[in-house]
LOROVEX-324370 format. One record per residue: x, y, z of N, C-alpha, C in turn. Coordinates in Angstrom, 1 decimal, m for minus. Layout:
BEGIN
(site (X,Y,Z),(X,Y,Z),(X,Y,Z))
...
***
This chain:
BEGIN
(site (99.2,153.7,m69.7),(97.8,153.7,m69.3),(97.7,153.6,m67.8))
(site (97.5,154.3,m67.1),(96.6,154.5,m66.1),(95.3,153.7,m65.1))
(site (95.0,152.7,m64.5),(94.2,152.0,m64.4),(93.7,152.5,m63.0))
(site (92.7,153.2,m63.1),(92.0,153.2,m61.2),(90.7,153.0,m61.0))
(site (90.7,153.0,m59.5),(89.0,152.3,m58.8),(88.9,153.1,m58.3))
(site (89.6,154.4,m57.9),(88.9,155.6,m57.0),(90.0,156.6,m57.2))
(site (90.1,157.8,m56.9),(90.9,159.2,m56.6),(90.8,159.4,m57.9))
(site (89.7,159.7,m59.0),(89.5,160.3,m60.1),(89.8,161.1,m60.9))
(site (89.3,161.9,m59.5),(89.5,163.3,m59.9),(91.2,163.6,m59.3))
(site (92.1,163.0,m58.9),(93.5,162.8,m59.0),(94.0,162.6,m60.2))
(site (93.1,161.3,m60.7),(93.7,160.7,m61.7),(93.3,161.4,m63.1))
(site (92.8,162.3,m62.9),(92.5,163.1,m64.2),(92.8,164.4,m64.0))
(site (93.4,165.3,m63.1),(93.9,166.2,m62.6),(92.9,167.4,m63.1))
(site (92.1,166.9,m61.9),(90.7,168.2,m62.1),(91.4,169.1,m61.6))
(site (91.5,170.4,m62.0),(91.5,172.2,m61.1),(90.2,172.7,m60.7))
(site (90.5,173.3,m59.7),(89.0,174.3,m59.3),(88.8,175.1,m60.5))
(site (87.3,175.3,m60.5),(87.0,175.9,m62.1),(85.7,175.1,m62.6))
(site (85.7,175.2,m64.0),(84.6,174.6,m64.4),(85.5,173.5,m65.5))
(site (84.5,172.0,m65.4),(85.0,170.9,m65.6),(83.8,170.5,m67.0))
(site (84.7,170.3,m67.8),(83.3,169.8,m69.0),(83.5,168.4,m69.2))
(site (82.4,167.6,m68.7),(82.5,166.2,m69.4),(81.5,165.9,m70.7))
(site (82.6,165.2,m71.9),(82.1,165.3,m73.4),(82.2,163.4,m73.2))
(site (81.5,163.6,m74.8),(81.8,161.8,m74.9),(80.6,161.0,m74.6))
(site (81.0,159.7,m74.3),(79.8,158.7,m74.6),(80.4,157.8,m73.5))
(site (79.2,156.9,m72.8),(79.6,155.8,m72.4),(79.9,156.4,m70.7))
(site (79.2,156.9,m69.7),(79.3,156.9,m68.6),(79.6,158.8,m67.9))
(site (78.9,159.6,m68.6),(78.6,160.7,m68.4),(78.1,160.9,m67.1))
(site (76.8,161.1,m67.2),(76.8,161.4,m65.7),(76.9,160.3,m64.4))
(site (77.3,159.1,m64.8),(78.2,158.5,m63.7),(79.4,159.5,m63.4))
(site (79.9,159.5,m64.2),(81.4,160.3,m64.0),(81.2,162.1,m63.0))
(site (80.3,162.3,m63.7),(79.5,163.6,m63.3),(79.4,163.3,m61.8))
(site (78.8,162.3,m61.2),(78.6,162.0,m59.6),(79.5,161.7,m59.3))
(site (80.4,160.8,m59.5),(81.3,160.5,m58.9),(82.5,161.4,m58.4))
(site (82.9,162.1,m59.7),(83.8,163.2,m59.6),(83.1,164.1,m58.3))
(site (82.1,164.7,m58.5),(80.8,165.6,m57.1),(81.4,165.3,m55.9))
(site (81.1,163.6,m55.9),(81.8,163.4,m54.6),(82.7,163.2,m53.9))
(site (83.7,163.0,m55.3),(85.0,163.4,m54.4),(85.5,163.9,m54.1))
(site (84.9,164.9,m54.8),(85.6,166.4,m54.6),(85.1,167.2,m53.1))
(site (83.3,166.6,m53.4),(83.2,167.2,m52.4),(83.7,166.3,m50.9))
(site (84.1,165.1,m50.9),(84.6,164.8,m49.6),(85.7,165.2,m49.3))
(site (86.4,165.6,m50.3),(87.8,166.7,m50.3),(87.4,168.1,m49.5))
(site (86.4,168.4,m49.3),(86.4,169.8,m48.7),(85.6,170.7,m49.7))
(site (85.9,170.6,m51.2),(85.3,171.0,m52.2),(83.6,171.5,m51.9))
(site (83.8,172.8,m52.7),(82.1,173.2,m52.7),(82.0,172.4,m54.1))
(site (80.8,172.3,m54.7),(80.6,171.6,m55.9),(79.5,171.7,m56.7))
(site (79.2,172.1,m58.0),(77.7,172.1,m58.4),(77.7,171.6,m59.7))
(site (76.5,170.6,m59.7),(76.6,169.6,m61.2),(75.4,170.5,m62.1))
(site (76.3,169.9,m63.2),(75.3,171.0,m63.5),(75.1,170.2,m65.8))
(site (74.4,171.0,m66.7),(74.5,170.6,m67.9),(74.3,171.8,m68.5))
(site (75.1,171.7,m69.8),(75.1,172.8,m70.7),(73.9,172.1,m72.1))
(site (73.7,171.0,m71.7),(72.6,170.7,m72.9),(71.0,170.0,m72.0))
(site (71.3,168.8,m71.7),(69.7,168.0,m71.3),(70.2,166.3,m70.1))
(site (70.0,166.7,m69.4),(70.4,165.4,m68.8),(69.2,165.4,m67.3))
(site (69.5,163.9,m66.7),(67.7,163.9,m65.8),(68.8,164.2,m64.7))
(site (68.1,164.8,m63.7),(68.7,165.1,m62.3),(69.5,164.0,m61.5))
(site (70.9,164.3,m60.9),(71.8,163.7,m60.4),(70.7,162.7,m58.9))
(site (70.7,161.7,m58.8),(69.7,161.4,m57.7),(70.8,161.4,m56.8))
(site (70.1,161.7,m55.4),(70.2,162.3,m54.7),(71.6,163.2,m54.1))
(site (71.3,164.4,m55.1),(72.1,165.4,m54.5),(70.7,166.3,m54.9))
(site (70.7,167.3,m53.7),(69.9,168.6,m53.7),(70.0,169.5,m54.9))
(site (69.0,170.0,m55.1),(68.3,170.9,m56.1),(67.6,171.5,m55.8))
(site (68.1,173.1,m56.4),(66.9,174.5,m55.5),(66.0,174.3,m56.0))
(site (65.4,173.6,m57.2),(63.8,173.5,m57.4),(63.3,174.7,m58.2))
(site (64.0,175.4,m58.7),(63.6,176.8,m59.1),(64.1,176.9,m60.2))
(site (63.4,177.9,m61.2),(63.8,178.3,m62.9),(64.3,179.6,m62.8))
(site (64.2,179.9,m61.4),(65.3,181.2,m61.2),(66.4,181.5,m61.2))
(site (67.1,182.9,m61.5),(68.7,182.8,m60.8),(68.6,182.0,m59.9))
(site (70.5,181.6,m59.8),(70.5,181.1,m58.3),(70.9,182.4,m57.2))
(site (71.2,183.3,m57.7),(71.6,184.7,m56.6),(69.8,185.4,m56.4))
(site (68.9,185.0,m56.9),(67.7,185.7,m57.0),(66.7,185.0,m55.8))
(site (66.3,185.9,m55.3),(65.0,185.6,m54.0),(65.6,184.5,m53.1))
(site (66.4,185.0,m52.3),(66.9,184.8,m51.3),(66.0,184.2,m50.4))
(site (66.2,183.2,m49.9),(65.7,182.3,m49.1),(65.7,182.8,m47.7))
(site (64.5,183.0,m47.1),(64.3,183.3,m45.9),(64.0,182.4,m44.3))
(site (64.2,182.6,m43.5),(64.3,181.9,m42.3),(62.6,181.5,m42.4))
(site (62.4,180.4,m41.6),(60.7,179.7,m41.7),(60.1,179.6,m43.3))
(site (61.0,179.5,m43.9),(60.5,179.4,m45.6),(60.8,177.9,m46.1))
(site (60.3,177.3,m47.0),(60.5,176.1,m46.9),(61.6,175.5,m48.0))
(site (62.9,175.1,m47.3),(63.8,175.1,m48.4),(64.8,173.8,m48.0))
(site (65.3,173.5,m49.4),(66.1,172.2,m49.4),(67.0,172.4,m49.3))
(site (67.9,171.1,m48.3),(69.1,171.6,m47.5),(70.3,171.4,m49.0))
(site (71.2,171.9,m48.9),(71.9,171.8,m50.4),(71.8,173.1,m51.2))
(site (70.8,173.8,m50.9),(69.6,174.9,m51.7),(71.1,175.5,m52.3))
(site (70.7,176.5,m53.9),(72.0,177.3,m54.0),(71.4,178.6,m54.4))
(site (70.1,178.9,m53.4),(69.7,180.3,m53.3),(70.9,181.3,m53.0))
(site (70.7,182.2,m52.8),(71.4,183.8,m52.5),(72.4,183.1,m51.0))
(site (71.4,183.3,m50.1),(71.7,182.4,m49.2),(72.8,181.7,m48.9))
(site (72.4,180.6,m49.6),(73.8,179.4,m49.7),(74.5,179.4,m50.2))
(site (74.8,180.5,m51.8),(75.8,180.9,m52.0),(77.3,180.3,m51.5))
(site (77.4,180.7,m50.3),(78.2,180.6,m49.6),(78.6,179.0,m48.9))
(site (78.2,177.8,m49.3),(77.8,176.9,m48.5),(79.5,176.4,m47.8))
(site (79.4,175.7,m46.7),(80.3,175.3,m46.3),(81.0,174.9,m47.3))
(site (82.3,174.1,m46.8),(83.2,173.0,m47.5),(82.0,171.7,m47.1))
(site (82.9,171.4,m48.5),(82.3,170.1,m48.3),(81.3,169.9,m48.7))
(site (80.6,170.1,m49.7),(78.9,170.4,m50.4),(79.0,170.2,m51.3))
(site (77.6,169.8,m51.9),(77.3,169.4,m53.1),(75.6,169.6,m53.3))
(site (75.5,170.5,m54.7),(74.2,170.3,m55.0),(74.1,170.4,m56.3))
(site (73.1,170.7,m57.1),(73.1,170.4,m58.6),(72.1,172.1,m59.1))
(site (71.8,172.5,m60.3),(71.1,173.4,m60.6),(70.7,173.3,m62.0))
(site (69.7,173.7,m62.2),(69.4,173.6,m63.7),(68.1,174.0,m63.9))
(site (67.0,174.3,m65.2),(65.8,174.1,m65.4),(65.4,173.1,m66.1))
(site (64.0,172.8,m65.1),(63.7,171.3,m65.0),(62.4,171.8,m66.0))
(site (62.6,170.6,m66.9),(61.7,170.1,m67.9),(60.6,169.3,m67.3))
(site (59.3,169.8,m67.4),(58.2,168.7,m66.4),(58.0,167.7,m67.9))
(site (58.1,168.3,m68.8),(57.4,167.1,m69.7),(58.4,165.7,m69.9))
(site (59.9,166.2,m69.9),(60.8,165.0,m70.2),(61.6,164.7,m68.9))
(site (61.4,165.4,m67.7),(62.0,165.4,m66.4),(63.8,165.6,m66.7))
(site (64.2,165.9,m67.4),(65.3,166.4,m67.3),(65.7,168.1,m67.0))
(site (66.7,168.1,m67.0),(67.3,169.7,m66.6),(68.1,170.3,m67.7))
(site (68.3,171.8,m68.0),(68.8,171.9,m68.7),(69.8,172.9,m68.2))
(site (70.6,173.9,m68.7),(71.8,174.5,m68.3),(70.6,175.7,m67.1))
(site (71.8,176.2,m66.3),(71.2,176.9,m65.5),(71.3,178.4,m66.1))
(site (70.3,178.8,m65.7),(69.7,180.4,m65.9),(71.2,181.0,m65.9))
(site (72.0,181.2,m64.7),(73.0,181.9,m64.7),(74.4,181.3,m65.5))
(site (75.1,182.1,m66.3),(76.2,182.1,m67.0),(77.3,180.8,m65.6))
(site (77.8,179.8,m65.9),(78.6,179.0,m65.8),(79.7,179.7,m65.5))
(site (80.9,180.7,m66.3),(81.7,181.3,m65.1),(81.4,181.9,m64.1))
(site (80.0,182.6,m64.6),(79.7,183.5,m62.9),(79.5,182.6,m61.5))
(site (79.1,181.2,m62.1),(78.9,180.4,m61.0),(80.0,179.7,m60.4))
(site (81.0,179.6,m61.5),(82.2,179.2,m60.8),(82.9,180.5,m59.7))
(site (82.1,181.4,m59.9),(83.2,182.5,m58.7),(82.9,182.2,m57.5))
(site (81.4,181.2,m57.4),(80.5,181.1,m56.1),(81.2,179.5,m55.7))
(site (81.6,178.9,m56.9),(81.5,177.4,m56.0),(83.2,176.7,m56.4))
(site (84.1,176.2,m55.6),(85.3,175.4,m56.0),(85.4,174.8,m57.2))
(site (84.5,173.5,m57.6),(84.2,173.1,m59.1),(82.8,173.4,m59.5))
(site (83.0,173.4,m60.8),(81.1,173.3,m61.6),(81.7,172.4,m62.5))
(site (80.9,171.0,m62.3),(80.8,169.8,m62.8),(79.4,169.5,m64.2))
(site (80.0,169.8,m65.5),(79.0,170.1,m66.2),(79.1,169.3,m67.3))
(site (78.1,168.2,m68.0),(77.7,167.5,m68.8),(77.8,168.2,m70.0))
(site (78.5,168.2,m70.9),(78.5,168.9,m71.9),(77.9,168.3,m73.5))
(site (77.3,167.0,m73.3),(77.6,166.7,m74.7),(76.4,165.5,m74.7))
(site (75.7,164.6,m75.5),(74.8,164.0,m75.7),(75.4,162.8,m76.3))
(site (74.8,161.4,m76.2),(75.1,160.5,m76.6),(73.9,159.0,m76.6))
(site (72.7,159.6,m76.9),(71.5,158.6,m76.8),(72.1,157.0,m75.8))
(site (72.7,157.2,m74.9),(73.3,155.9,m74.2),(73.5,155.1,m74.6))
(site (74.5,155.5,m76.0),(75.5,154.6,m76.3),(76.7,154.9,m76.2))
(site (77.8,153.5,m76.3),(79.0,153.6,m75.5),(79.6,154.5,m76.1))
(site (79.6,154.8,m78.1),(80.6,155.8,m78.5),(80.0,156.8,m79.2))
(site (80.5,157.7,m79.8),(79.9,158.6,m80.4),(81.0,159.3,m81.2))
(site (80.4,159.9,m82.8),(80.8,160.9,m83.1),(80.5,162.2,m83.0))
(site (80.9,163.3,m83.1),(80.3,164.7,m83.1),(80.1,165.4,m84.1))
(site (78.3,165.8,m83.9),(77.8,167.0,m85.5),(78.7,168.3,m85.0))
(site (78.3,169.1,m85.8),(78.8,170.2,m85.9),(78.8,171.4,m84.8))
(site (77.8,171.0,m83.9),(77.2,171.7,m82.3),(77.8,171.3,m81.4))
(site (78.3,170.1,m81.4),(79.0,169.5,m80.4),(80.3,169.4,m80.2))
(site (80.5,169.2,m79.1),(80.0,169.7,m77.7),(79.7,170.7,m77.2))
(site (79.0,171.2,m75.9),(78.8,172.5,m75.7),(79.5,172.7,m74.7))
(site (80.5,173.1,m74.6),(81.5,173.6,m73.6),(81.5,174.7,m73.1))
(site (81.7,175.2,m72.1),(81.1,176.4,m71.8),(82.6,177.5,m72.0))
(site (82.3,179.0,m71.6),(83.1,179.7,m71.5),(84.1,179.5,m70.5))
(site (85.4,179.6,m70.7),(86.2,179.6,m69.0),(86.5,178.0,m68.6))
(site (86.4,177.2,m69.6),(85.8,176.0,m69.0),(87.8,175.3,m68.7))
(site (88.3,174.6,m67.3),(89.6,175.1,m67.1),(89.8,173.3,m67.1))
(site (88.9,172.2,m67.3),(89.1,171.0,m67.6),(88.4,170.3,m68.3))
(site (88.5,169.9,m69.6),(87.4,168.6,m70.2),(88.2,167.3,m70.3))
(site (87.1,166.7,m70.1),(87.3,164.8,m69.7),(86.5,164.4,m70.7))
(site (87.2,163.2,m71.6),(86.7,163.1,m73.0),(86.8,161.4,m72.7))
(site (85.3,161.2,m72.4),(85.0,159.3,m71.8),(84.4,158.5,m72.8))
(site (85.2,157.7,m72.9),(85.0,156.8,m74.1),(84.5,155.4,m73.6))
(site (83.5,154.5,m74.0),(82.8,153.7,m73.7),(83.4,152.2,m73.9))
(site (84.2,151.5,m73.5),(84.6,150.1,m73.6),(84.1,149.3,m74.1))
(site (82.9,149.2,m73.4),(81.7,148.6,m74.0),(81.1,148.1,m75.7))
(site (81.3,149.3,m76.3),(81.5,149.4,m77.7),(82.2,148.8,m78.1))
(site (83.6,148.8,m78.0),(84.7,148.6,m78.7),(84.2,146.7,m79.2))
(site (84.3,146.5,m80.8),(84.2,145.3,m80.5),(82.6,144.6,m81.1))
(site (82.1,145.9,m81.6),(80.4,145.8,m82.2),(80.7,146.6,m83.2))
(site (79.2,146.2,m83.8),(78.9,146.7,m84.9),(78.9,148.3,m84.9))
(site (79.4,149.4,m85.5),(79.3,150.7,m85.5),(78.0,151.2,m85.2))
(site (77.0,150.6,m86.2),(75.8,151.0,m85.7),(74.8,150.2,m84.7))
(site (75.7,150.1,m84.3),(75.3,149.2,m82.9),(75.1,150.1,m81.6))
(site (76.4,150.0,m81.9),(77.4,150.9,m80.7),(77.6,152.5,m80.8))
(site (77.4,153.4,m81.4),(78.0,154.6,m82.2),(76.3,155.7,m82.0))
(site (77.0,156.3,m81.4),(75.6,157.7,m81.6),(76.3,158.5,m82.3))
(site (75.4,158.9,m83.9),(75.9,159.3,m85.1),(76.7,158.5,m85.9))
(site (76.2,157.1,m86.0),(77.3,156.2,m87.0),(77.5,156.6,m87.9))
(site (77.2,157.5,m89.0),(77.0,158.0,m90.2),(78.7,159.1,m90.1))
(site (78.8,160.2,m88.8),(79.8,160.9,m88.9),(80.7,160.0,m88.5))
(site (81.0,159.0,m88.0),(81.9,158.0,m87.2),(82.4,157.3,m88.7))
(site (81.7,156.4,m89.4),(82.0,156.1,m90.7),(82.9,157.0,m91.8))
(site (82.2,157.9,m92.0),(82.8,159.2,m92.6),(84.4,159.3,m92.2))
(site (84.6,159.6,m90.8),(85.9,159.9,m90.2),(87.0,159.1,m90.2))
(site (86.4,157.7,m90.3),(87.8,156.5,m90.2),(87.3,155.7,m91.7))
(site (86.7,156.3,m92.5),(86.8,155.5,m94.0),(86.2,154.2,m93.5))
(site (85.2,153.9,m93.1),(84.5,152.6,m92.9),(82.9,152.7,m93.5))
(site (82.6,151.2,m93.3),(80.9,151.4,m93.3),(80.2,150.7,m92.1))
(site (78.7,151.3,m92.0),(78.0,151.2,m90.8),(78.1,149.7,m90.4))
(site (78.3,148.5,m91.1),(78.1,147.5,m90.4),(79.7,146.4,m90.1))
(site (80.5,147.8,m90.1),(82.0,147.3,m89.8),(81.8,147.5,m88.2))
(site (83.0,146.9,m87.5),(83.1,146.6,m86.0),(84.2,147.9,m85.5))
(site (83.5,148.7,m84.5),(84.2,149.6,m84.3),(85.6,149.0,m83.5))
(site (86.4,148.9,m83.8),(87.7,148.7,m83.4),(88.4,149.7,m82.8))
(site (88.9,149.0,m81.8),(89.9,150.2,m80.8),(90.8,151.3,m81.4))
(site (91.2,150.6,m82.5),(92.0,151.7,m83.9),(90.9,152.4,m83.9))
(site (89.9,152.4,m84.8),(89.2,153.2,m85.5),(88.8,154.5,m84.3))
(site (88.2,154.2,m83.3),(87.8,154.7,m82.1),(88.7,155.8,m82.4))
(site (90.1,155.5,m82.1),(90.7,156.0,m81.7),(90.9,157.1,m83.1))
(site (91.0,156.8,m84.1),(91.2,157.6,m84.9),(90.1,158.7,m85.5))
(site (89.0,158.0,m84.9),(88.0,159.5,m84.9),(88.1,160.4,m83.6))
(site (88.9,159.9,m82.8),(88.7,160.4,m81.4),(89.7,161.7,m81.8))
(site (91.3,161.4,m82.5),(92.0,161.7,m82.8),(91.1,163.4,m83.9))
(site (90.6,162.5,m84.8),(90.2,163.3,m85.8),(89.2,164.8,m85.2))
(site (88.6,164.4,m84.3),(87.7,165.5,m83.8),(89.2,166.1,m82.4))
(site (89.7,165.5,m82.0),(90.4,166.3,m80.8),(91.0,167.3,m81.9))
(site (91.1,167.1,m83.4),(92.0,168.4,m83.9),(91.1,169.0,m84.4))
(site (89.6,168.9,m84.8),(88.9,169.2,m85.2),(88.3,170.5,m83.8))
(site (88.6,170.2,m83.2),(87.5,170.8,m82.1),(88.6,171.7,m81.1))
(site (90.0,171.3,m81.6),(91.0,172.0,m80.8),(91.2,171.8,m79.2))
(site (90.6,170.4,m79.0),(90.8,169.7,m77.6),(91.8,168.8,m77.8))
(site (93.3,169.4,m77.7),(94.4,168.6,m77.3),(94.7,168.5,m76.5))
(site (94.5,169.1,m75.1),(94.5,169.2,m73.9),(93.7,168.4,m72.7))
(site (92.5,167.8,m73.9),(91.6,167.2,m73.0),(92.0,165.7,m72.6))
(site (91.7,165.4,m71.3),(92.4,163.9,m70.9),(91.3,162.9,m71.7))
(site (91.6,161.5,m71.7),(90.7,160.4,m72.2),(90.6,159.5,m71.0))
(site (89.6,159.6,m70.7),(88.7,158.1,m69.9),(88.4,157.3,m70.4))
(site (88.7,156.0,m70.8),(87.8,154.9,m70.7),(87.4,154.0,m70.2))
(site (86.1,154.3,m70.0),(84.8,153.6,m68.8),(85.2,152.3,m69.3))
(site (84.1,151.6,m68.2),(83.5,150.1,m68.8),(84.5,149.0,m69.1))
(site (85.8,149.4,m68.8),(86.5,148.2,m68.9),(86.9,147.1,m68.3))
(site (85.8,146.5,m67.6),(85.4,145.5,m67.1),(84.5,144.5,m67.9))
(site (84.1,145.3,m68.8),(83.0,144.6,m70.1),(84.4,143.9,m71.3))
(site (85.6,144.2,m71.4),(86.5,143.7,m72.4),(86.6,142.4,m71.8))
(site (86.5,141.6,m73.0),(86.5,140.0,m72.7),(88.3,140.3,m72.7))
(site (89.2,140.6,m73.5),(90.3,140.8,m74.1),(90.8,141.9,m73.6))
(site (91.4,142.1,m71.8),(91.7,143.3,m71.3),(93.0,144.3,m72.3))
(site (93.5,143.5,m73.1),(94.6,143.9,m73.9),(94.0,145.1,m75.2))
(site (92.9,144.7,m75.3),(92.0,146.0,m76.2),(92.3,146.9,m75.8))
(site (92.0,147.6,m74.0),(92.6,148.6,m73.8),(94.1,149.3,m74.1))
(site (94.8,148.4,m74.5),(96.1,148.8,m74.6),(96.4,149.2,m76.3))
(site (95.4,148.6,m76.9),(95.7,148.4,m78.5),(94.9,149.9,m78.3))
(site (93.8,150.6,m78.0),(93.3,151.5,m77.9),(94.1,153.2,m77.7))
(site (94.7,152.9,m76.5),(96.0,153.7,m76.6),(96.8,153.7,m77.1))
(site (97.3,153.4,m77.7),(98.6,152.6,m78.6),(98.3,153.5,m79.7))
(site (96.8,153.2,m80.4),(96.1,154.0,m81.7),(96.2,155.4,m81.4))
(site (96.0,155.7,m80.0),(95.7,157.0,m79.6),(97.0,158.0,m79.4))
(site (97.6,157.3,m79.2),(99.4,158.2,m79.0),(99.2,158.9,m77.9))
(site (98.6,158.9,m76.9),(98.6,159.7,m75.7),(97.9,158.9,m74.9))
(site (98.7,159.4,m73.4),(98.2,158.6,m72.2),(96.4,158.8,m72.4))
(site (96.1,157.5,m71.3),(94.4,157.3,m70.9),(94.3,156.9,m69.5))
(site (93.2,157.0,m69.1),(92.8,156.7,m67.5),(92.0,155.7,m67.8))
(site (92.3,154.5,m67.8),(91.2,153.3,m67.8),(90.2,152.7,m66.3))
(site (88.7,153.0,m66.0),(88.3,152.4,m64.9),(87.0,152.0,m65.3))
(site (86.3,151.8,m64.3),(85.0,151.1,m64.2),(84.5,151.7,m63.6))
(site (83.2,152.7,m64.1),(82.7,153.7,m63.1),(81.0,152.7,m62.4))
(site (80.9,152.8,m61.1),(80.0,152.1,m60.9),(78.5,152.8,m60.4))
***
């Protein structure tokens, strides 16, 4: 196991490309964090969701339900710096902005107008939320999930600490498929085994054997040794931190 406080995106061996974060328990933390490191690396960068998530605060957003190659942004026109009009396309190293269509009724965003590899030809990473978890630490997956996009050259599969150690339906978005998977019932204590062995059950289910595991929040284990009983269940390395 792996334990870090910063170089993340090291410690999870992002590639340029498009990056899918799945799972529960510290999504779009992870989603910003990664943005910036990458982009203090030099990295162009764009966050982005293939399902519903609220806008990264403060990173720039073109504001628009248009393409992002569409109506080119003109000199004396009024536009946000970050913008990923026609224009900016091109933006230095070192950048970061977000894109998506913004929902006025629920203020969230949803995937952007343009196809996700075409966007990766414009930008170093596309940093993209791929999956839902009503903000809880763990989760099983219905039949739709995740939405991973085409082309997609990294997923990071973050698992919630937090949970570990409560009631399933406490802790568990979809307790019902999470029960099913490890032979339990809803008001058993999701245990680092169990976790692990749905985590296990869907990585073959979904054909993500390749995907790395995060587990956030481990600063919330009364019993830092959970983490290790966690891996241990899981038979493959993990990157354990505390995303802030």
């Amino acid at each position: 196991m792996e334990t870090v406080s910063g170089n993340l995106a090291s410690a999870l061996r992002i590639e340029p490309g498009i990056t899918a974060i799945i799972g529960s328990g510290g999504k779009s933390t992870l989603l910003k964090t990664l943005g910036l490191e990458l982009m203090r690396a030099g990295g162009r960068v764009l966050l982005c969701t293939t399902t519903h998530m609220f806008p990264v605060a403060g990173v720039p957003w073109d504001g628009s339900n248009r393409r992002l190659d569409a109506a080119p942004w003109q000199p004396g026109t009024l536009h946000v710096p970050g913008c990923t009009c026609e224009a900016c396309a091109g933006m230095s190293r070192g950048s970061i902005c977000q894109a998506g269509v913004l929902d006025p009724e629920t203020g969230k965003l949803s995937s952007p107008a343009e196809p996700l590899d075409e966007l990766a030809q414009r930008f170093d990473y596309v940093l993209a939320e791929a999956d839902g978890s009503k903000r809880l630490p763990l989760k099983a997956h219905a039949a739709w999930e995740p939405v991973i996009p085409a082309g997609t050259a990294n997923v990071i599969w973050i698992v919630g600490a937090s949970g570990l150690g409560k009631p399933i339906n406490e802790a568990v978005h979809r307790p019902e498929l999470f029960c099913e998977r490890c032979g339990c019932e809803l008001t058993d204590i999701a245990t680092p085994e169990r976790v692990a062995m749905v985590l296990n059950a869907e990585l073959r289910m979904l054909n993500l054997n390749n995907a790395r595991i995060m587990l956030n929040q481990v600063d919330t284990l009364a019993d830092p040794a959970v983490a290790g009983r966690f891996e241990t269940a899981l038979s493959r390395p993990i990157v354990a931190t505390s995303l802030k």
